[in-house]
Structure formats: structure tokens, C-alpha cells
Backbone bond lengths (Angstrom), bond angles and torsions (degrees), N, CA, C in turn:
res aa  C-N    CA-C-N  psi(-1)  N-CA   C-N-CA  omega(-1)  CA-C   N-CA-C  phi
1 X - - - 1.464 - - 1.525 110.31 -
2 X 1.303 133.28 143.07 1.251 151.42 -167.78 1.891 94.34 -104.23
3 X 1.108 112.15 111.82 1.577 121.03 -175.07 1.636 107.10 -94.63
4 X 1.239 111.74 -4.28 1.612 124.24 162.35 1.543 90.75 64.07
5 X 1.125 136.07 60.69 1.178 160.36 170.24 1.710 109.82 -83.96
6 X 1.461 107.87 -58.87 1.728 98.96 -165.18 1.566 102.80 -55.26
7 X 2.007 73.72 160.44 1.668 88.34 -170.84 1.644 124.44 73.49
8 X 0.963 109.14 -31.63 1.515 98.41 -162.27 1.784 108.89 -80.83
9 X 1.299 99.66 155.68 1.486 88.58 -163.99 1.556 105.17 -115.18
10 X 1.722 117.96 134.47 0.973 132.22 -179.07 1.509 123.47 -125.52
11 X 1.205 113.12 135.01 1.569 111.79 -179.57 1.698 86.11 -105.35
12 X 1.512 116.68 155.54 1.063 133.33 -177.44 2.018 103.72 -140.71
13 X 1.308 112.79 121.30 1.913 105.04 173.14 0.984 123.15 -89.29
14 X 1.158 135.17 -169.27 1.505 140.43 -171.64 1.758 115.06 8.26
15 X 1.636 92.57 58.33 1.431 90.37 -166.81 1.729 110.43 -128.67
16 X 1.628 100.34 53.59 1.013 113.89 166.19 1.619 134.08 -112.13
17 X 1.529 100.23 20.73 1.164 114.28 -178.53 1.626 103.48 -171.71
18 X 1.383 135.56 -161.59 1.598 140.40 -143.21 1.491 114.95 -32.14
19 X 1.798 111.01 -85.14 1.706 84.90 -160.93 2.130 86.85 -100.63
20 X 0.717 122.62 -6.05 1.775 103.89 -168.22 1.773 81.90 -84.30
21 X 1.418 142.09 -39.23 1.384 123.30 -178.04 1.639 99.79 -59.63
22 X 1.535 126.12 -42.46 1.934 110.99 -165.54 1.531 115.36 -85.52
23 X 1.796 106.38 7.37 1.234 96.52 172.03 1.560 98.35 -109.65
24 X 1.168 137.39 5.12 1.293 119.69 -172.45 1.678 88.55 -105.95
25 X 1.338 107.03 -28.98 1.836 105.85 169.97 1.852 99.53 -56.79
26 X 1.109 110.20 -55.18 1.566 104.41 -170.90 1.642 114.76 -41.24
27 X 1.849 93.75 -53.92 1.451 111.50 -173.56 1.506 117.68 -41.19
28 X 1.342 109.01 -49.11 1.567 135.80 179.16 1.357 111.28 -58.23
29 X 1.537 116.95 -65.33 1.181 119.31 159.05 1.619 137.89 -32.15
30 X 1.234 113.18 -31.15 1.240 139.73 169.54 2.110 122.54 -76.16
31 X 1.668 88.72 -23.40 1.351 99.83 173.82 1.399 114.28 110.25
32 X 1.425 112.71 0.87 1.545 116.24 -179.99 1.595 114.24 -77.50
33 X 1.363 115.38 145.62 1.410 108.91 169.99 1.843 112.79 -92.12
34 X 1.655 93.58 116.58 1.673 81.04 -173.79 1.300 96.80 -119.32
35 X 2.033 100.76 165.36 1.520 117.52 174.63 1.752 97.39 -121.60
36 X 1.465 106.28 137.33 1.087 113.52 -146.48 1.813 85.42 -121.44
37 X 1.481 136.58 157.32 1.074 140.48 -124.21 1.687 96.20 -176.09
38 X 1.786 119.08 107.97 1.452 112.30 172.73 2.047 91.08 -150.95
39 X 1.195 95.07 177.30 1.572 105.95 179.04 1.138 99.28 -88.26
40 X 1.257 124.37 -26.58 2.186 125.68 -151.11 1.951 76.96 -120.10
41 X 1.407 93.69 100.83 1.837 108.34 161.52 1.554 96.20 -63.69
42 X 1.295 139.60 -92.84 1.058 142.93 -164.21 1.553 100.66 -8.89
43 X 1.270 116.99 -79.20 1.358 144.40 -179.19 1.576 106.38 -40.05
44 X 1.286 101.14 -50.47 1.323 100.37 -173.32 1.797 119.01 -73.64
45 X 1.524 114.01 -24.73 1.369 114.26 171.28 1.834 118.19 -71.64
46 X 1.657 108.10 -27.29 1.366 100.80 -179.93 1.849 105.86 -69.99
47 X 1.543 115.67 -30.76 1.139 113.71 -174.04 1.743 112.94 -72.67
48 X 1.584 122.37 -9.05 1.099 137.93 165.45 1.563 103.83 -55.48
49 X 1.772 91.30 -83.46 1.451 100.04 -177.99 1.747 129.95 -67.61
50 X 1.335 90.93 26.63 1.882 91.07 -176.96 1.612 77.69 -115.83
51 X 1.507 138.95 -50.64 1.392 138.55 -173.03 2.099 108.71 -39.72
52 X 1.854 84.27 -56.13 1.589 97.36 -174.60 1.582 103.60 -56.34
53 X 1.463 130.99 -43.80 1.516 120.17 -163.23 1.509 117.06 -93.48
54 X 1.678 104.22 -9.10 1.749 104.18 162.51 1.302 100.33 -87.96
55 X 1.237 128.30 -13.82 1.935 111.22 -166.32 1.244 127.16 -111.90
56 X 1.702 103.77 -41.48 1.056 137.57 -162.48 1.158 131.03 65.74
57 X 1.705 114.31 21.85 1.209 122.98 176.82 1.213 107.39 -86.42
58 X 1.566 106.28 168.36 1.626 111.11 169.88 1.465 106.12 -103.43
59 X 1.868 102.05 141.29 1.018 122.90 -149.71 1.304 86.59 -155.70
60 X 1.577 108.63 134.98 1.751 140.27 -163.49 1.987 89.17 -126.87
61 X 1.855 84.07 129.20 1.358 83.07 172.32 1.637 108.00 -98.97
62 X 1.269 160.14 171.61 1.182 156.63 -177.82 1.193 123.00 -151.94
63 X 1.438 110.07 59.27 1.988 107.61 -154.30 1.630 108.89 -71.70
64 X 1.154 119.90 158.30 1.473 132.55 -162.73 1.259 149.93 172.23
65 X 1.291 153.43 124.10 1.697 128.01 -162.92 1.162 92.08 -100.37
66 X 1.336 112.01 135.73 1.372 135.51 166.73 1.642 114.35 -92.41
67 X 0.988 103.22 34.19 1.959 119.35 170.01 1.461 101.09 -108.92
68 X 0.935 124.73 -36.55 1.161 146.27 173.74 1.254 134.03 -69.65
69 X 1.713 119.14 79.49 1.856 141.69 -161.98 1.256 79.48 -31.96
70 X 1.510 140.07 -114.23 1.204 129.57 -132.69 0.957 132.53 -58.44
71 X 1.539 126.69 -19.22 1.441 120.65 176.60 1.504 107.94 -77.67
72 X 1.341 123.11 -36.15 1.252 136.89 178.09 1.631 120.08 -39.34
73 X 1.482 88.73 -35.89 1.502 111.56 -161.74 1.506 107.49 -95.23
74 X 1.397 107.56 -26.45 1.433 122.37 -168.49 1.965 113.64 -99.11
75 X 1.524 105.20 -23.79 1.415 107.75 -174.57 1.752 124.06 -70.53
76 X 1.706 104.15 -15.68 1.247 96.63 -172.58 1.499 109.88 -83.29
77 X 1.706 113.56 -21.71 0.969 141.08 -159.14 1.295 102.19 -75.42
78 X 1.466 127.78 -44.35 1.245 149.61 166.88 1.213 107.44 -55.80
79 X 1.777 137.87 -48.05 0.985 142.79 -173.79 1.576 116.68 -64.64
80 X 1.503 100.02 -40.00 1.532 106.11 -165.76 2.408 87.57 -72.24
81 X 1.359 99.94 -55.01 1.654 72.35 -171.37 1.417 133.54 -100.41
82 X 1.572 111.94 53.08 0.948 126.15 132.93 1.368 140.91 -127.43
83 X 1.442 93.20 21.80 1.382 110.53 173.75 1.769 99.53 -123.30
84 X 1.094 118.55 0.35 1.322 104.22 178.67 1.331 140.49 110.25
85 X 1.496 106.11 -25.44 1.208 144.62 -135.11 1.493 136.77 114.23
86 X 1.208 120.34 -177.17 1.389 100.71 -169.22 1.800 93.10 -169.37
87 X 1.440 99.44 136.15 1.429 97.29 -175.38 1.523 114.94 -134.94
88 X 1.351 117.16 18.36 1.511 133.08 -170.41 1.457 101.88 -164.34
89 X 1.360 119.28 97.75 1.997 119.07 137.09 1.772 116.03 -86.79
90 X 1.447 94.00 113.73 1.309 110.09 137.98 1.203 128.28 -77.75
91 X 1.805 108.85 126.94 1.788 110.53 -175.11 1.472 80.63 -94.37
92 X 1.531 118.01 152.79 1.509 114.95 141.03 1.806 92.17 -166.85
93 X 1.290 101.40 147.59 1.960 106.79 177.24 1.604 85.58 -147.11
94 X 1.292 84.09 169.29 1.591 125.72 -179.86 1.423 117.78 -45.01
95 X 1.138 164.86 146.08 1.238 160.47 -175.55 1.607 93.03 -75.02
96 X 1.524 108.06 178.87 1.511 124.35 177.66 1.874 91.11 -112.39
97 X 1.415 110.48 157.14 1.588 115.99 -174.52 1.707 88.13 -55.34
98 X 1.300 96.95 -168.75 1.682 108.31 -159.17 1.674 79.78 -127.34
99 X 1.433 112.47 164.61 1.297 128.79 -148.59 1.079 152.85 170.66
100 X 1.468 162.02 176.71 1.405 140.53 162.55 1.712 96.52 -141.16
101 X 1.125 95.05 168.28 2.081 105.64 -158.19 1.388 109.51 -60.73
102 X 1.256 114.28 -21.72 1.625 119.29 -160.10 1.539 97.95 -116.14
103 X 1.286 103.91 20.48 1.942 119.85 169.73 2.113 99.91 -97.69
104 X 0.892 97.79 -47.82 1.470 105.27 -154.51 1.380 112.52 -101.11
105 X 1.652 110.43 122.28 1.597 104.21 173.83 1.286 114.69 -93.92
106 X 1.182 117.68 -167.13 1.376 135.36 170.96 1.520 125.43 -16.28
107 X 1.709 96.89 -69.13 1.443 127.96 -178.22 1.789 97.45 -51.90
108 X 1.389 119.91 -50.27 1.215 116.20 177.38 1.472 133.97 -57.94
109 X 1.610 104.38 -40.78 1.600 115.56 -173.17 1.568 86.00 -76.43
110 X 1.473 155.04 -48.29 1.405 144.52 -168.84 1.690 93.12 -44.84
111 X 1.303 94.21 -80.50 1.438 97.80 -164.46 1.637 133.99 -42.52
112 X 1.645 87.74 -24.94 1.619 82.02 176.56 1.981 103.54 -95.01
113 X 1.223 117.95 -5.01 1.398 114.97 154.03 1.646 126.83 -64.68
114 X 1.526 108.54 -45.05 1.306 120.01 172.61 1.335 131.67 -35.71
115 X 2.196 94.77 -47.83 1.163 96.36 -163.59 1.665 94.78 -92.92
116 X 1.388 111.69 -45.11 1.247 96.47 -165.42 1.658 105.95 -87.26
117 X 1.022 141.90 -45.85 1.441 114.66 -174.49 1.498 127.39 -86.61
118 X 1.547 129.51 -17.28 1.039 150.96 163.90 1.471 104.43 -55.33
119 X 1.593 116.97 -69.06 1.416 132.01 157.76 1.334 115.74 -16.05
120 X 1.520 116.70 -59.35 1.155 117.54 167.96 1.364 133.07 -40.21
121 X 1.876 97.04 -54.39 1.041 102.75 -159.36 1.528 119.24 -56.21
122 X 1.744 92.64 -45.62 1.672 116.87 -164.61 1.479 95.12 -65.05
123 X 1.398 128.73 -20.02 1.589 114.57 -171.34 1.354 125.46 -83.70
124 X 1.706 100.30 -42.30 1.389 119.00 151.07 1.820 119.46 -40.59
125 X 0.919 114.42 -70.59 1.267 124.87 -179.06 1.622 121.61 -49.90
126 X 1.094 102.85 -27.92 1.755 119.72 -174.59 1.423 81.92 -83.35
127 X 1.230 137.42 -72.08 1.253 140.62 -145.72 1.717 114.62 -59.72
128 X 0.910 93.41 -63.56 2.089 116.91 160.21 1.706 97.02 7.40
129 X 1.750 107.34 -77.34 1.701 86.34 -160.99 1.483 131.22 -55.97
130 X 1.826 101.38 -24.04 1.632 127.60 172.57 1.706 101.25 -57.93
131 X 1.327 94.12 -77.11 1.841 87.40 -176.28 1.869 131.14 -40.41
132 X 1.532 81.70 -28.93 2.098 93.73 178.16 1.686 94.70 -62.77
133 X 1.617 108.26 -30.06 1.469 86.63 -166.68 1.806 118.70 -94.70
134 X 1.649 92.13 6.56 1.547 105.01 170.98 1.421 115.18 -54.89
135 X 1.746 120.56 168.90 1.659 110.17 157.39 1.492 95.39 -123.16
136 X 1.105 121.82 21.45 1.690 120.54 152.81 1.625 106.99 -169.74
137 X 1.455 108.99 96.43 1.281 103.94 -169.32 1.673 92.56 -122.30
138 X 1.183 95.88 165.77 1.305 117.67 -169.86 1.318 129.03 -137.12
139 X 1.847 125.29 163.99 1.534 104.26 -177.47 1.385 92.36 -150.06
140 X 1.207 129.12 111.61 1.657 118.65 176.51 1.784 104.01 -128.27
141 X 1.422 104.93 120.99 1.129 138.48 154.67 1.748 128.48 -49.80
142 X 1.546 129.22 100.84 1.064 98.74 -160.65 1.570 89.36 -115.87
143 X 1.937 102.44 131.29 1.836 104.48 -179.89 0.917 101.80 -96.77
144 X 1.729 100.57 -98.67 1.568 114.61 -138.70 1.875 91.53 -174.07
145 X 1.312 108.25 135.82 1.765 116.32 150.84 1.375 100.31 -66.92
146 X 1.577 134.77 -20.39 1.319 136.83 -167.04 1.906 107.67 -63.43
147 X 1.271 101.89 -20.28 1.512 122.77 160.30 1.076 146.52 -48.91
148 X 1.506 111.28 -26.36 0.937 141.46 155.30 1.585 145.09 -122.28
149 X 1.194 86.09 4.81 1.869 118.40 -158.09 1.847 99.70 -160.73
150 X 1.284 122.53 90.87 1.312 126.82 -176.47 1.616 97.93 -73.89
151 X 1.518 103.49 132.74 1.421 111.69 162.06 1.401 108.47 -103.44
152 X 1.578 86.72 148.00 1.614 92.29 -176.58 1.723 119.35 -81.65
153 X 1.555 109.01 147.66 1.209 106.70 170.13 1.476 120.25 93.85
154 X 1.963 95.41 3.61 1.784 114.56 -167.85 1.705 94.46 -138.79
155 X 1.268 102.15 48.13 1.609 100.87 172.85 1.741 113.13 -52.66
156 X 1.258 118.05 -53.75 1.555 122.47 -179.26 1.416 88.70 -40.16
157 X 1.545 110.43 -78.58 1.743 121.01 -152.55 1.598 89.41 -50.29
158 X 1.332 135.49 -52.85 1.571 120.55 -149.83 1.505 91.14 -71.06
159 X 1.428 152.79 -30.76 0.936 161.49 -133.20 2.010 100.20 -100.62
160 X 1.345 90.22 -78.12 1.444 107.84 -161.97 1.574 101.44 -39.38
161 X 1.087 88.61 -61.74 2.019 130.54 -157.42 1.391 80.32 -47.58
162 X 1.490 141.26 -59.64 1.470 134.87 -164.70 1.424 114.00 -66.26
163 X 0.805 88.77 -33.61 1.933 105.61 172.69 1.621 113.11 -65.73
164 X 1.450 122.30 -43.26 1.193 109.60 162.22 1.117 112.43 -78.77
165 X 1.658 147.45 -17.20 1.141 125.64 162.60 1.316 129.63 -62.37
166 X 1.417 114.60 -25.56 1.624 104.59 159.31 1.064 133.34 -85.30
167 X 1.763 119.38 -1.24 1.653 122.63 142.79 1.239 112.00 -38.07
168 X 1.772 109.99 -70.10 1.554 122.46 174.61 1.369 99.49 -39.26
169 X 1.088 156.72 -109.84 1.308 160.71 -68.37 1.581 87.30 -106.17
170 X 1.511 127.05 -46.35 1.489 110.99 -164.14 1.624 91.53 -115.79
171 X 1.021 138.08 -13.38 1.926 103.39 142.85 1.330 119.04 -51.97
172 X 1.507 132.78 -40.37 1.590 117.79 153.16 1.402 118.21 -22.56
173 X 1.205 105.08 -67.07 1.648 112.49 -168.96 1.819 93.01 -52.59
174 X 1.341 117.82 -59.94 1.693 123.38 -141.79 1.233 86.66 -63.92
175 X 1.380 128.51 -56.73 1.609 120.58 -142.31 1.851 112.94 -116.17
176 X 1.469 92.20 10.17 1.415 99.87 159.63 1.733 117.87 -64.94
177 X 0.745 130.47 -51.01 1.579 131.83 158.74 1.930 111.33 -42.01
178 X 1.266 122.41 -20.17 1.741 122.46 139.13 1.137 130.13 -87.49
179 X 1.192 128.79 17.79 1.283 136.10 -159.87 1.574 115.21 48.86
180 X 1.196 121.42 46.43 1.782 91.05 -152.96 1.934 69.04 -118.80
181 X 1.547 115.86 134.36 1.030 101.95 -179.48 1.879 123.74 -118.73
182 X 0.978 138.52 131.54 1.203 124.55 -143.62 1.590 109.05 -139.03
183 X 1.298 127.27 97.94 1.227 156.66 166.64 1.736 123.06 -77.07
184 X 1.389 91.57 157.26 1.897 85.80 178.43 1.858 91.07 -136.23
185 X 1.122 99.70 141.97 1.803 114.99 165.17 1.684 104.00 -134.63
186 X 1.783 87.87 131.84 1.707 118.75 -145.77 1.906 82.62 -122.80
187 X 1.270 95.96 103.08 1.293 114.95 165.68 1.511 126.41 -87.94
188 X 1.500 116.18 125.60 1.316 117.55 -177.70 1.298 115.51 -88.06
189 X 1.350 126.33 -166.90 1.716 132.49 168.53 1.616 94.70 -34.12
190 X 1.425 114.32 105.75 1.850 117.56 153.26 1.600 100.30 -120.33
191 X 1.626 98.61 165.38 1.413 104.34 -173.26 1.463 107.64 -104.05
192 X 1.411 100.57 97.11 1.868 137.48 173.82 1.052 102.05 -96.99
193 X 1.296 107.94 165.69 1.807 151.21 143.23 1.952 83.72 -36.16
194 X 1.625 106.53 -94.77 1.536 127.65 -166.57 1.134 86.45 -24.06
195 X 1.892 146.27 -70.29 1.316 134.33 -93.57 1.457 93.57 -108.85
196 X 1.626 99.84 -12.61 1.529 102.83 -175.67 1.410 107.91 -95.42
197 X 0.945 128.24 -32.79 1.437 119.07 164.36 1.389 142.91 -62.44
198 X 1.410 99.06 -13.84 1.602 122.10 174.64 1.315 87.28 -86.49
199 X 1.371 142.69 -67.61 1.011 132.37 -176.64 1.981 126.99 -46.40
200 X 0.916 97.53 -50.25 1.485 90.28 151.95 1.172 136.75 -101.24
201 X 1.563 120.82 34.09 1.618 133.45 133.10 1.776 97.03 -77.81
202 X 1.127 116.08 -43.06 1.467 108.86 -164.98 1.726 114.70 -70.90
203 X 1.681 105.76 -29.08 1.226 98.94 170.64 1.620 132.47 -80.47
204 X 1.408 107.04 -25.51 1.401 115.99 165.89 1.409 117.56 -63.19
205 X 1.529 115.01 -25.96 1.861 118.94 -166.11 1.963 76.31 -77.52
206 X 1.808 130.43 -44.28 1.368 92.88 -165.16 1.755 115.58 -122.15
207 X 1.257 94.60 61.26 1.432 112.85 -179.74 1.764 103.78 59.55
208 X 0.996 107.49 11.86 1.805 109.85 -170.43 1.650 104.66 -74.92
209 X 1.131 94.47 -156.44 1.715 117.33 175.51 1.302 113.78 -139.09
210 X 1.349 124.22 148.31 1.773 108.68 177.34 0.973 121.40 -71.66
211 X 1.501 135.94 -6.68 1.393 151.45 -152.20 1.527 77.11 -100.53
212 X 1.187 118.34 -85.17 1.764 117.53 172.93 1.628 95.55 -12.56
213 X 1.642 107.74 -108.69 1.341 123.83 -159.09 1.444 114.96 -26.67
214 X 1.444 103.51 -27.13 1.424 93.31 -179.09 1.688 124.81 -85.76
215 X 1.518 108.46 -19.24 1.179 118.46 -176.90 1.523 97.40 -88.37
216 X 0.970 126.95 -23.31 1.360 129.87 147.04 1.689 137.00 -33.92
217 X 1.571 89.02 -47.56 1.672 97.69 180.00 1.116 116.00 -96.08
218 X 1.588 116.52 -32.74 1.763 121.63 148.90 1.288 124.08 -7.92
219 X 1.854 109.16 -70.05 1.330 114.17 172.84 1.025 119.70 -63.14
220 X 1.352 157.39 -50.44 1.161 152.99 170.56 1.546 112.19 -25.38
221 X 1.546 117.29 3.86 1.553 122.69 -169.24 1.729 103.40 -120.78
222 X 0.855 119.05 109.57 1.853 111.61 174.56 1.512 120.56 -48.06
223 X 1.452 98.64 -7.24 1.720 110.01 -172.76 1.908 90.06 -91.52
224 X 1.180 105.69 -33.23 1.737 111.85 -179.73 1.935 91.38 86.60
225 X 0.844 109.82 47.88 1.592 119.08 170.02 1.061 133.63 -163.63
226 X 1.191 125.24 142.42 2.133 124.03 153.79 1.703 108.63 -33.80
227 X 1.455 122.94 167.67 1.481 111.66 121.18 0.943 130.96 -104.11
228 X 1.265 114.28 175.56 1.550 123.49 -172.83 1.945 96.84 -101.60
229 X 1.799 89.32 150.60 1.365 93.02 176.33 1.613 129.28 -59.53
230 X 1.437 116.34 -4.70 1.514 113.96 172.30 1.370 121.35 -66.16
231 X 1.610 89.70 -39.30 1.573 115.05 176.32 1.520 119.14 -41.80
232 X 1.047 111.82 -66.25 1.862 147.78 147.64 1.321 85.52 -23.94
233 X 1.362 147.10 -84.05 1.295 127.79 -91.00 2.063 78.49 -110.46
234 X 1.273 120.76 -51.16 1.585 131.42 159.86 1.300 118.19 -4.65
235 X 1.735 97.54 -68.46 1.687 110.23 175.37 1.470 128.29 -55.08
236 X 1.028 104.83 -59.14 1.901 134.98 158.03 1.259 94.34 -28.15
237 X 1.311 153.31 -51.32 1.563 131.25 -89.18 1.570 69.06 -148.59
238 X 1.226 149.82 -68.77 1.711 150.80 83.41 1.366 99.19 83.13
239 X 1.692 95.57 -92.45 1.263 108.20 -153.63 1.712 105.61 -78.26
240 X 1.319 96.26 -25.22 1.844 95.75 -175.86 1.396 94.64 -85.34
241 X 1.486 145.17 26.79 1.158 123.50 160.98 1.361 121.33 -118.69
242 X 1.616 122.31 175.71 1.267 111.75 -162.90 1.618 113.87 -80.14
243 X 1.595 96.49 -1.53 1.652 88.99 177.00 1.687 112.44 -70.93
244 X 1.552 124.20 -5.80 0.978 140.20 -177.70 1.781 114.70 -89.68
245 X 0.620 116.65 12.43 1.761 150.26 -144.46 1.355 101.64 -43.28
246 X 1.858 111.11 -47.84 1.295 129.49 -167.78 1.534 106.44 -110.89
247 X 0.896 128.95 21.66 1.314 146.69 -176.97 1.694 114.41 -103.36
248 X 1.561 118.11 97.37 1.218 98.61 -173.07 1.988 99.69 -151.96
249 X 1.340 119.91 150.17 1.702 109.92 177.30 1.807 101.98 67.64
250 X 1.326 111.40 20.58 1.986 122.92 173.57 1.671 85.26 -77.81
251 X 1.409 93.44 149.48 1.166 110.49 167.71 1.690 92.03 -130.92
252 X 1.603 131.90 122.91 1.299 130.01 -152.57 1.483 102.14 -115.20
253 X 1.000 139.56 108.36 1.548 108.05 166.50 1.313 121.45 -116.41
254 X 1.489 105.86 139.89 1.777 114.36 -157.76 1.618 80.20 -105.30
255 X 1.003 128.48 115.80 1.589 129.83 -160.48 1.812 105.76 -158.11
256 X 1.327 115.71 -17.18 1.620 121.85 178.66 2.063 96.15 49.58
257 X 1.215 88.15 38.92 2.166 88.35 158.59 1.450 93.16 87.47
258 X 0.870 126.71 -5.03 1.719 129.85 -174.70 1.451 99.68 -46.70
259 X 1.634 122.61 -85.11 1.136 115.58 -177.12 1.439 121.89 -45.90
260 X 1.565 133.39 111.97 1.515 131.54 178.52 0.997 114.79 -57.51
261 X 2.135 137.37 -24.75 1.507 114.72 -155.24 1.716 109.50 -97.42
262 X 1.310 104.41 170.24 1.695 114.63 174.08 1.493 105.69 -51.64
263 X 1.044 111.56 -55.82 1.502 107.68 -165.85 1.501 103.85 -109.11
């Protein structure tokens, strides 16, 4: 299938490493010109030039903290003119440390609001006049199955992450009358940088090993596995395209059966 991808221009965030790097690889792959968005420049130019020599697309690196109102506010803006325009933001940031409620004060719950739902907000919002001028633009949000299925020991993430899904869910409603259509894909256990470190926070909290914990969280999958970030990056790549056309306010989860409920 042809996802009518070329050309179109996408900025993608925190996408200098696990799933925001395999969806802006997907994006590219597909023929889009993307600008790609991390805090660690260093980091963020090899993930440039590893995009450019699997794809051969052109790809803008844009390093930056997105905790941070003005850059937040200022990067999409940046994106659209040097890319041309811009017809797809991907939100995605960094997880918050891993944890339980009576770990974390004040100073903590701000910050992990700041970055991730505030973040959101200001990126979304910056982006808006670019996308009105798209003819298939798009906005996908990337959480958490934790959204629907709390993981333990990720109070911030189970917390925050739901909160931007009901950004997602009623910018559907708001800006469907612009066509601008705006989805979230809720990623389960994939094999990251992030996924491994939770995992060995999780094995130290139970005297385990990560090799344990992980063969542990495997099963919890009917596939008897993680995914891998390509996997991730397919779906993503999917929903922000126009073959997705009528697709809008999805909440997706790439989870391999993880989440147990009907709905």
C-alpha cells in the first residue's frame, strides 16, 4: 500500500532514540521530509545521519528541551520554514523516572506535567496555523497502554500520559471541522533505551534480574514477546498518513495483546 507519504513534511520530538527515532525512520522511509527534535544534540545528529543513510531522505536535526515554553512554542514554527511547510507533528518526550506516589513531591509531578502535557500543549498549538495550511495534515500523540492499563511503579507516566490523551481525544472533536486530524498510538513493552531501564528499576525494586523481569513481561504478550521499535514505528507512520484519512480521536495500541480489556 502507498501511504501517500512523499513529500509531506513532518517534524517528529524526542526522536533521537527508541520509538519517536522508528517513527520518524518509518516517516522517511515512506518519502516524507522530516525534522527530528531531542534535548542531547550530539545524539540527536547521529540519529539524523543514521535516518539520512537508511532512507535517503532529508532530515533536519532541531535539538532542544521541550520543558521549556519558548522553545516548545517556537520549534514547530521553525520546522514548518525550513522544511517548507509541514503537514504532520509527532508529540513524543522522554518518560518521567519510574516510581510509586509516596516517592515524588511536588517539584516532580510539575515537571513531569511540563514536559509531557504542557509540551504538548505548546507544540500542538504552535503548529495549528502550518497544519490549517496542510491538505492532509495530521497530529499523533505518542502515550502509553499505561492509559488504560496502569503500570506499576510509573505513577507520573500512568498519570500524565492520560491527560494527554484527553488533549488527543477532544482536539479530535475541536479541529475536525479543519480537517486537521489527531490520534494517539499507546505503545506497550518495546525493546528501547527507556524500556530497559524501567526494567532494571523493576528488577532491583524485586530482588530480580532484568533478564528475569524481562522474560517476565514477554509473557504478559500472547505473541510471548516485546516489540521491537520497527514494529512501533509502521503503526505511527499509518496513522499519520493519508491512507488513514478517516481515522481520527483513535486511541491505537501497539501492545501484542498486552492490554486484557474489550475496549
Amino acid at each position: 500500500m502507498d501511504l501517500g507519504l512523499r513529500n509531506k513534511k513532518a517534524l517528529v520530538t524526542g526522536a533521537s532514540r527508541g520509538l519517536g527515532l522508528a517513527t520518524a525512520l518509518a516517516l522517511s522511509g515512506e518519502g516524507a521530509e522530516v525534522a527530528i527534535n531531542s534535548r542531547d544534540s550530539e545524539r540527536l545528529q547521529r540519529a539524523a545521519a543514521q535516518i539520512a543513510r537508511q532512507t535517503g531522505g532529508k532530515t533536519l536535526a532541531l535539538p532542544g528541551d521541550l520543558s521549556k515554553p519558548e522553545f516548545a512554542s517556537s520549534l514547530p514554527v521553525n520546522a514548518a520554514e525550513r522544511l517548507g511547510g509541514l503537514d504532520i507533528l509527532v508529540v513524543n518526550s522522554g518518560g518521567p523516572p519510574p516510581g510509586r506516589f509516596e516517592e515524588f513531591d511536588d517539584a516532580a509531578w510539575q515537571a513531569a506535567v511540563n514536559l509531557m502535557l504542557l509540551g504538548a500543549v505548546r507544540l500542538i498549538r504552535a503548529a495549528l496555523p502550518s497544519l490549517r495550511r496542510s491538505n492532509s495534515p495530521a497530529v499523533l500523540t505518542i502515550t502509553s497502554y499505561a492509559i488504560k492499563q496502569p503500570i506499576a511503579n510509573l505513577v507520573l507516566s500512568n498519570s500524565v500520559r492520560a491527560a494527554v490523551a484527553g488533549l488527543t481525544k477532544t482536539l479530535a472533536l475541536e479541529l475536525g471541522g479543519d480537517g486537521i486530524r489527531v490520534n494517539s498510538v499507546l505503545p506497550a513493552w518495546t525493546e528501547t533505551e527507556r524500556v530497559k531501564e524501567l526494567i532494571a528499576d523493576r528488577a532491583r525494586r524485586a530482588g530480580s534480574t532484568p533478564e528475569e523481569e524481562t522474560r517476565k513481561q514477554a509473557a504478559e504478550s500472547p505473541l510471548g514477546r516485546m516489540a521491537t521499535p520497527d514494529e512501533f514505528g509502521r503503526v505511527a507512520a499509518f496513522l499519520c498518513s493519508p491512507a488513514a484519512s478517516f481515522l481520527t480521536g483513535v486511541m491505537l495500541p501497539v501492545d501484542g495483546g498486552m492490554y486484557k480489556g474489550t475496549f
